[in-house]
N, C-alpha and C positions, 0 to 999 in steps of 0.2 A: 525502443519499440521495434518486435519482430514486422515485418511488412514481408509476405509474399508478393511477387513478381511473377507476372505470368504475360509472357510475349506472344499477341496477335497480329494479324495480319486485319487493322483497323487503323481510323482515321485520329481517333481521340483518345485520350486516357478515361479510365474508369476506375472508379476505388469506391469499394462497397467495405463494411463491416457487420459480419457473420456473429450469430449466437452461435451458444450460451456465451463464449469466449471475449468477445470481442473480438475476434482474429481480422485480421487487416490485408485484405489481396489489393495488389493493383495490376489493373487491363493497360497495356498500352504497346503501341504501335512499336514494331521488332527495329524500327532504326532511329527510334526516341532514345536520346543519352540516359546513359541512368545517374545523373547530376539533377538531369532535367527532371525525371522522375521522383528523385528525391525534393528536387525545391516544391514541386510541387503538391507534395506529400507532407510536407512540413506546412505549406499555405495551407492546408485542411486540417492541424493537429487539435483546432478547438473544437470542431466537429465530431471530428477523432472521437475524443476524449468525453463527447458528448453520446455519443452513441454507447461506446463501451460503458459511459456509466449508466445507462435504462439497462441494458443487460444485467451489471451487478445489482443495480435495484430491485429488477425481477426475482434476483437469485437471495437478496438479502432476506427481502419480505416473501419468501419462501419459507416453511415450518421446517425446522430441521426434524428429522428425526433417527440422524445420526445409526446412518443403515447403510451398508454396500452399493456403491454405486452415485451417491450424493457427492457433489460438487463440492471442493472447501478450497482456502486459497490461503497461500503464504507466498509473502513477499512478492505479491502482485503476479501469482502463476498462480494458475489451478490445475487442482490435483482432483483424484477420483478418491473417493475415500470407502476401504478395505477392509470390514470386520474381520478380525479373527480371532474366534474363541478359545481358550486354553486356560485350564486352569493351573495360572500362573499371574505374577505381580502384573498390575496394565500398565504398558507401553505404547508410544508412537514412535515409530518407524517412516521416514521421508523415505522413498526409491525411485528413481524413474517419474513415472504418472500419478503415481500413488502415493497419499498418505497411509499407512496401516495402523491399524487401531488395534493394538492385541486386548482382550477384556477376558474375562472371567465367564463363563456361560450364562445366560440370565442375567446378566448385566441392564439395569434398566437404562433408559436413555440423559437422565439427570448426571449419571454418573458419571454416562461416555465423554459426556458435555466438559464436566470436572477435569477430568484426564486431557482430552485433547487442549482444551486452554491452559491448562498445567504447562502441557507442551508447549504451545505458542508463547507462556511466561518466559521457561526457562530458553528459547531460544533469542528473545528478546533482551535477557538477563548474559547473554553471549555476545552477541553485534553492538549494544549500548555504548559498554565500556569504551571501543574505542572512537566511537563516532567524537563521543564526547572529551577523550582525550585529545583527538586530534583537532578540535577546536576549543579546546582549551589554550592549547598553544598557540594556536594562530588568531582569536582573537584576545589574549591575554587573561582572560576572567578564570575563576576557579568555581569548579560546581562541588558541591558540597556532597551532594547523595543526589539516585535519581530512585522512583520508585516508578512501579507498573500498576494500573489499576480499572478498571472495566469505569468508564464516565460516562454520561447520555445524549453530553451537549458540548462537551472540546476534547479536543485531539490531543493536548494538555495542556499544563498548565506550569507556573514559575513562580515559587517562592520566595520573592527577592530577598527578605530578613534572613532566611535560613541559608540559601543559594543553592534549593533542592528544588528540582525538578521533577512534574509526574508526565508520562506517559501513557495515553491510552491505550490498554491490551487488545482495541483493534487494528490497531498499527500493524502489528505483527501480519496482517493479513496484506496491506499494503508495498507499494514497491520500496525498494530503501530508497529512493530519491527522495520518496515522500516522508521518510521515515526520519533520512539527515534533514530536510528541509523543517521540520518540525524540531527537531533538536536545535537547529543554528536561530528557530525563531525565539524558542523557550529562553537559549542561551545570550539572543539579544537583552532581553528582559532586563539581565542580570548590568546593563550598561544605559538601557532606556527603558524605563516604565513605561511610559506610554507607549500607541499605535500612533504617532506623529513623524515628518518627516525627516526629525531625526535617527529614528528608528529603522525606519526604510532605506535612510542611507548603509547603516549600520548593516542590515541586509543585503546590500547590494554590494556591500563590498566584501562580504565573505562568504554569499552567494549568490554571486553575479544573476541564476537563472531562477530564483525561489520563486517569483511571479507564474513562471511556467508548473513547479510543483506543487504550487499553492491549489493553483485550476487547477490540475489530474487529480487531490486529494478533494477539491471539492466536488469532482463529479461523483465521488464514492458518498455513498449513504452512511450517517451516524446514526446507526440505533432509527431511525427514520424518521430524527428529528433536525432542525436547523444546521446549518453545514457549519465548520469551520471558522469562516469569515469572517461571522456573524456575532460568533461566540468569544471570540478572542483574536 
């Protein structure tokens, strides 16, 4: 998490978080350590995390209409997103602030929509591979395939017979913390069926801070239905 730091000449700390963003300052007195600043920015992270997600819920249940200047987000940053018409094949383009949409003139907005999740597929279908190899190794299991796919009610899911994994394609929008921490749960699956505390050991020991990733992805909205938790 970015934290702005801005030193006053005041008695107490202050930490406020800012729309759309969620951006995070903190006030505090110019001879406050910045240990001290940090511990105490850490004691507010569920807060935190509670704030910035009413912002992405505002932004969620928002109508897209996939036009210059609309907010989108990959991998827990937003971007400003960049129509530009050409007629030529559609592409998204990351830069800087911006995602760019190249499209076709007359492009209706069904399409745009097509295009940029294409995108957030294939960049999904890049980071995957080695989350998952790299806990393949370290927790010994072998996954079989994983797949990507738009769900309304989990972040995904684990097919213990086959040892194929799916992925919800709004991952792609979240930070990778939440992205491995999803992975290392699906991949628990493959060693414990159940949500029991054998499972949660199994978690805890190959990702000591999933509890912490668990919360940030549950303050994000699914489709703007039941979180996570709840679901699996």
């Amino acid at each position: 998490m970015q934290v702005e730091l801005i030193r006053k000449n005041i008695k107490n700390v202050h930490l406020r978080v800012y729309p759309p963003d969620g951006r995070v300052v903190v006030s505090a007195p110019r001879l406050m350590r910045e240990s001290a600043v940090r511990r105490f920015v850490e004691s507010k992270l569920p807060w935190i995390r509670k704030q910035q997600g009413k912002f992405i819920a505002l932004e969620s249940e928002a109508p897209r209409e996939y036009a210059s200047g609309e907010l989108h987000y990959f991998l827990g940053h937003q971007y400003i997103l960049r129509i530009v018409e050409a007629d030529r094949k559609a592409r998204v383009e990351l830069e800087g602030q911006y995602i760019t949409l190249f499209i076709r003139p007359g492009t209706e907005k069904d399409k745009k929509r097509a295009v940029l999740e294409h995108w957030y597929r294939d960049r999904l279908k890049e980071i995957l591979p080695g989350i998952i190899t790299r806990y393949e190794i370290i927790m010994k299991v072998s996954v079989s395939g994983f797949g990507i796919k738009r769900m309304r009610t989990r972040w995904g899911t684990c097919n213990i017979a086959t040892g194929r994994i799916w992925i919800n394609l709004e991952l792609a929008k979240r930070s990778l913390l939440c992205l491995e921490y999803l992975v290392v749960h699906e991949m628990s699956h493959l060693i414990e069926r159940h949500h029991n505390k054998r499972f949660k050991s199994i978690m805890d020991k190959y990702l000591p801070d999933w509890r912490e990733h668990k919360d940030g992805l549950n303050h994000f909205p699914l489709c703007n239905t039941e979180s996570y938790s709840r679901n699996h």
